[in-house]
N, C-alpha and C positions, 0 to 999 in steps of 0.2 A: 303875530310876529312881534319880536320883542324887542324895545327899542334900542337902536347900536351907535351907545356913547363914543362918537372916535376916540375921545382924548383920553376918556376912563382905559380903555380897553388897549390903546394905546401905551401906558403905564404899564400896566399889567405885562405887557408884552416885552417891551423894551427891559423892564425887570426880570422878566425871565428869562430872557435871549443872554442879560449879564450873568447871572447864576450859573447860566450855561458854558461861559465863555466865550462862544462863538463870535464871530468876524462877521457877522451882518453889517450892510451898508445903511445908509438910510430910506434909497431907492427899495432894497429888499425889505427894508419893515415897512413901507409902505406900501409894497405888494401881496406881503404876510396880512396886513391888515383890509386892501379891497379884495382879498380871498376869501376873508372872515364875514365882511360884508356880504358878500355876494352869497356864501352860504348861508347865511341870515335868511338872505331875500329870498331865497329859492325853497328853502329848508320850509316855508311855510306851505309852498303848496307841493314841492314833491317829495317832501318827506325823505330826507338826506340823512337826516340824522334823528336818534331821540330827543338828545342835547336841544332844548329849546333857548336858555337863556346865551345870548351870546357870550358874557361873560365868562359863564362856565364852558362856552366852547373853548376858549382861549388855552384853560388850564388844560383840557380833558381831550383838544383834540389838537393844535397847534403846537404848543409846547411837549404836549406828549410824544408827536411825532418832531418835532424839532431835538429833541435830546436823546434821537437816535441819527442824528445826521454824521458826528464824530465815526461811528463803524462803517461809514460809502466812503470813508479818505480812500482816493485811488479807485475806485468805481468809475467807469466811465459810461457804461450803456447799465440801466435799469430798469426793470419790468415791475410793476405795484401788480400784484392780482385781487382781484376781488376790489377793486380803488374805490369803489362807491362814491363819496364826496370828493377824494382827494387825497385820502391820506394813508399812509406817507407822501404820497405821488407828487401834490402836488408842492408841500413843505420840502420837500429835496429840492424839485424845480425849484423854486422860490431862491433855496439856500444854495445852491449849486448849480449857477448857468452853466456853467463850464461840460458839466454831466445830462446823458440822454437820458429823459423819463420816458417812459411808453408806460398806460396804467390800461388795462383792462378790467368791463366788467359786463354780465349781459342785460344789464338793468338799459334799456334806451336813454330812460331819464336821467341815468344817472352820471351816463357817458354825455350827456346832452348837456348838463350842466358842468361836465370837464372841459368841454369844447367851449363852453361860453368862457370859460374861466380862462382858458388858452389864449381864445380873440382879443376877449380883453384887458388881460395882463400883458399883451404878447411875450407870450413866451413860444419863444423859437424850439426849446430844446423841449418840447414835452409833444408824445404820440398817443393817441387816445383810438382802442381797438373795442367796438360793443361785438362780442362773441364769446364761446365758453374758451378757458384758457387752453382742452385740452385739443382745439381743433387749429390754435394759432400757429402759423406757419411764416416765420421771418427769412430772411436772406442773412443778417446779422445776428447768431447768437449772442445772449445776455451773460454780462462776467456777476453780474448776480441779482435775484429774483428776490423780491420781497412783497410781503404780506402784513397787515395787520386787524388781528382777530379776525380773521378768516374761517380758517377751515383746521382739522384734525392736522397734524405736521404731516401727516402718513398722504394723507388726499391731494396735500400741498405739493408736495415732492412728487408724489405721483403723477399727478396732472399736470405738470409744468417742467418735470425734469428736461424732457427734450427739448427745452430752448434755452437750456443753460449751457455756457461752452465751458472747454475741458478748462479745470481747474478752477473752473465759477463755483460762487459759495451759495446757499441760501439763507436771508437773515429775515425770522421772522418775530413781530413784535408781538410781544403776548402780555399778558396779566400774570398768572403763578408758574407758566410753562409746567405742566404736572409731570410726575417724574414718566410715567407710564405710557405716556403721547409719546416720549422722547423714546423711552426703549421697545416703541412698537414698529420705529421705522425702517422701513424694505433695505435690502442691500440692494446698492454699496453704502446706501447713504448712512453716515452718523453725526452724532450732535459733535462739535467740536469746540464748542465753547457755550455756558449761560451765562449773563451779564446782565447783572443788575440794573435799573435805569432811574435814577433820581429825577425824578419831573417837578418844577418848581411846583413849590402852589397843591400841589395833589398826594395825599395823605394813603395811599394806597402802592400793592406790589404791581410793579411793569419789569419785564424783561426781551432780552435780546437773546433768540436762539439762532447760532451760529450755523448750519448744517452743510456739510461738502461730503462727495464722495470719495470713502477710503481704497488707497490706491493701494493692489494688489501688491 
């Protein structure tokens, strides 16, 4: 395990959150930051992530998912699929108490270590479900469903469209969004916007795909 400089990583963060613009408090970068920890500590024995150095998590998993927090404005109930560590799941939590997380994944471990993150962040607003996403069965549907590097967008929408409610969008975070994932998706669903995503600090393509169903 690789050792986690608070006040280095700290910087880092705090500079990126500005870059970003965002309205973080100081309570929340201090929650961003014993998230980052905690996946540190854990990351060495159940292998959470490849991302070994925490440093580089900051850029490559925190901020990545933090600079997609501006496209949940008005979001109020959210499903993460595939959450493995957190993320987005837990970076929205973080950045938006106000908003429901629910993350799913079937890893034990890996929901084992969202629960510990939950306990002891308390966070009120986050739900953690270990099952496949396409057997989940809510009372409240989801105004939108997100993913990052997950799955085909086809499999995504597929597996999870019936817990989105009418007019929920899907927004999934990708690397190059390849044109041809986009134009293989099932009706009704179509891409309805890509969005580029400037992530501080990370020298590489991220994007934002948009996906809602077109109305007859």
């Amino acid at each position: 395990m690789k050792v986690f400089d608070r006040v280095a990583i700290a910087d880092v963060l705090k500079q990126g959150i500005n870059s970003l613009k965002l309205d973080l408090n100081d309570n929340q970068v201090e929650k961003l930051l014993d998230y980052l920890a905690l996946l540190n500590k854990w990351n060495s024995v159940y292998n959470l992530t490849s991302v070994r150095d925490p440093m580089q998590m900051v850029t490559l998993h925190v901020l990545d998912s933090l600079a997609a927090v501006p496209a949940f404005a008005g979001a109020q109930n959210v499903l993460d699929v595939g959450a493995g560590g957190g993320l987005p799941g837990m970076v929205l939590a973080i950045s938006r108490p106000d908003m429901k997380v629910s993350m799913i994944d079937t890893v034990h471990k890996k929901t084992a270590f969202l629960n510990q993150v939950k306990a002891e962040l308390e966070l009120v607003n986050v739900t953690v479900y270990t099952k496949r996403v396409e057997q989940l069965e809510v009372k409240t549907k989801f105004d939108v469903i997100t993913s990052r590097a997950f799955a085909d967008l086809s499999d995504f929408v597929n597996w999870s469209g019936h817990l989105l409610q009418e007019g929920g969008r899907f927004i999934a975070l990708k690397g190059t969004a390849p044109a041809e994932e986009r134009e293989r998706l099932p009706e009704p669903w179509k891409v309805q916007k890509l969005e580029p995503l400037e992530v501080p600090g990370l020298d590489a393509e991220r994007h934002l795909v948009f996906i809602q169903a077109e109305t007859k």
